[in-house]
N, C-alpha and C positions, 0 to 999 in steps of 0.2 A: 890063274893068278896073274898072268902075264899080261891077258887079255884085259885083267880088268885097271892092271896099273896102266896100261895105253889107253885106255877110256878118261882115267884121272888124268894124264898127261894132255890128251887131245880139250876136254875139258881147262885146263890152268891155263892153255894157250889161246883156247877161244875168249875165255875172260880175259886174257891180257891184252890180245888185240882189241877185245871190247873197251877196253878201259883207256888202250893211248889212243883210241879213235873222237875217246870222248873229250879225250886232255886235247887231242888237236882241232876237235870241234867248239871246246870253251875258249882256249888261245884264239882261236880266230874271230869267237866273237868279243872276246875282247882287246882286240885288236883292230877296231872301225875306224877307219882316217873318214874325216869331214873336212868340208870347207868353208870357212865362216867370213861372210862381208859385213862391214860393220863401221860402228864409230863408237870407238873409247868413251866408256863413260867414268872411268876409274879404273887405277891401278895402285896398289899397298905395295908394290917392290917381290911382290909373292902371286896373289891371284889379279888377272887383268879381267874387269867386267866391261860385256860390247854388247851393245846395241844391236842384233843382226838387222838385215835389209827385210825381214818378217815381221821386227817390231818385238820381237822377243830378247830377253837379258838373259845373259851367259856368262858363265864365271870358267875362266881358264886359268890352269896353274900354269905360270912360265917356273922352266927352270932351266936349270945349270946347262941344257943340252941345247934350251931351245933359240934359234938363231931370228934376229931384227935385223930386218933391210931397209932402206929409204930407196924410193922412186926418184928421177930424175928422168923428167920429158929428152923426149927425140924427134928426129924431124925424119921425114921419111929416105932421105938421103944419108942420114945414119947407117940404113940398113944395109949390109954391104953383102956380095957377094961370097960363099964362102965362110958367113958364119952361122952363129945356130941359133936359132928364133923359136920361141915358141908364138904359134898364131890363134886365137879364138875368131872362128869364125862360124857362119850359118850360110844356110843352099840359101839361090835365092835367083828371080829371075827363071825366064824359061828354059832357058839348058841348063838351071840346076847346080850354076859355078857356086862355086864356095868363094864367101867374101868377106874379110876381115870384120870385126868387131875391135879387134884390137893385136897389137904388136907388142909384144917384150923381147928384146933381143938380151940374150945371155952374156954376160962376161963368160972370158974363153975360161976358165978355170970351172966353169960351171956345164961346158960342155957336155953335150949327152945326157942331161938330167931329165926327166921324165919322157926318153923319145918314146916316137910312137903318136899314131893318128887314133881317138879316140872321143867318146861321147866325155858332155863336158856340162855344166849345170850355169853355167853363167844366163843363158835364157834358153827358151824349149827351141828343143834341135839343135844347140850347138855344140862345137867339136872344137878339141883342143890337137894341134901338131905341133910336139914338138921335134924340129928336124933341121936339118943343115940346107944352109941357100946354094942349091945349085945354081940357078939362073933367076935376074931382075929381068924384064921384058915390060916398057912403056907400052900401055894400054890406053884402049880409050875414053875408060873408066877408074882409070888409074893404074897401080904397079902392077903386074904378079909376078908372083914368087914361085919358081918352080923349088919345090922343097922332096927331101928325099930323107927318106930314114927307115933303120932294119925293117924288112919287110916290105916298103914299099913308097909311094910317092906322090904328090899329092902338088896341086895348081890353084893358087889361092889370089883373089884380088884383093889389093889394097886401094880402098876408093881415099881419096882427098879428107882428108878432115880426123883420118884412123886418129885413136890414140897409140903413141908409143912410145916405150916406156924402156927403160933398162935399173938395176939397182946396186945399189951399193953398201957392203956390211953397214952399220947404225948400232949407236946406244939405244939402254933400255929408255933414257932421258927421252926419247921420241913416242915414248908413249905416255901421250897427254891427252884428258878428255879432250872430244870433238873430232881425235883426229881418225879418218879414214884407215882403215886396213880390209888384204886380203891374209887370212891366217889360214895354214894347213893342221889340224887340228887332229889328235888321237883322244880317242873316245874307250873309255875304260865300258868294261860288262855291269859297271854299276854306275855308270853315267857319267862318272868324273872326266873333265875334259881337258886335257894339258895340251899346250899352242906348241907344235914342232919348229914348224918357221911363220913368221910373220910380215908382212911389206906395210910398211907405212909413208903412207901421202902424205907429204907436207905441202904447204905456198900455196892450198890450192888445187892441189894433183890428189886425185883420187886413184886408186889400185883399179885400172879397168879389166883387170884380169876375171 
């Protein structure tokens, strides 16, 4: 008798681990962050529909959580020692240096947000580091940035001509067809897609992120 209620017990428990395995395997797929490049082609005050850079139309629910920045250009002398940058760049060249594609330097209250050196989809092979500037160093080719962050460290060129970029909170009023964004996006298990944060280029300026 004893035997067989530890069989029913050992049983209730492997279905239970069966089953939050399975909650924690549907939570996660519904849970996919995306990144969407695009241009506004309408907004109702409720779903924003965008244009991606694929030519495909997308309807995203903004809501109550989700945060709108505006872009404001920089000059490369903006970039100061000491703060925290995130950089997209790609190898390139015979020793393989990493070289900017683009700059966005953080406002300091925004520090440490996505650190870490990793793959990045703006074009194939590129890598996104977000890290704190240890050292500017004039090159011949332009800046580099010795950048550092948990885990490790990383020596990036910035050639002449980078874009760079910093932002600042924004009404929803900035999202008008035509205009340019980079949106970080959550993707539901049934496809629904709500915009977390979004950056919008005005005058001009496009999100080179």
């Amino acid at each position: 008798m004893r035997h067989d209620r530890k069989k029913l017990m050992d049983r209730v428990w492997l279905l239970a681990g069966a089953t939050f395995l399975g909650l924690m395997s549907a939570v996660a797929q519904a849970q996919t962050t995306i990144r969407v490049r695009g241009t506004i082609t309408g907004f109702d005050g409720h779903i924003l529909v965008v244009k991606a850079r694929d030519g495909n139309y997308l309807n995203m629910n903004i809501a109550d959580s989700t945060t709108v920045s505006s872009l404001v250009e920089l000059r490369v002398g903006d970039i100061k020692q000491g703060g925290f940058v995130g950089v997209t760049a790609v190898r390139n060249g015979a020793d393989g240096a990493l070289y900017a594609m683009e700059v966005h330097v953080f406002p300091e209250v925004s520090r440490g947000a996505g650190e870490g050196h990793y793959d990045w989809d703006l074009a194939p092979g590129s890598t996104m580091t977000n890290a704190n500037i240890d050292a500017i160093v004039d090159a011949n080719n332009g800046k580099e940035l010795m950048l550092s962050y948990k885990g490790g460290t990383q020596k990036i060129i910035v050639p002449p001509g980078t874009p760079i970029v910093t932002f600042v909170p924004a009404e929803q009023s900035l999202l008008k067809p035509e205009a340019p964004i980079f949106a970080v996006v959550q993707q539901a298990g049934d496809g629904t897609l709500t915009a977390r944060r979004i950056m919008v280029g005005k005058d001009g300026l496009k999100p080179p992120m």
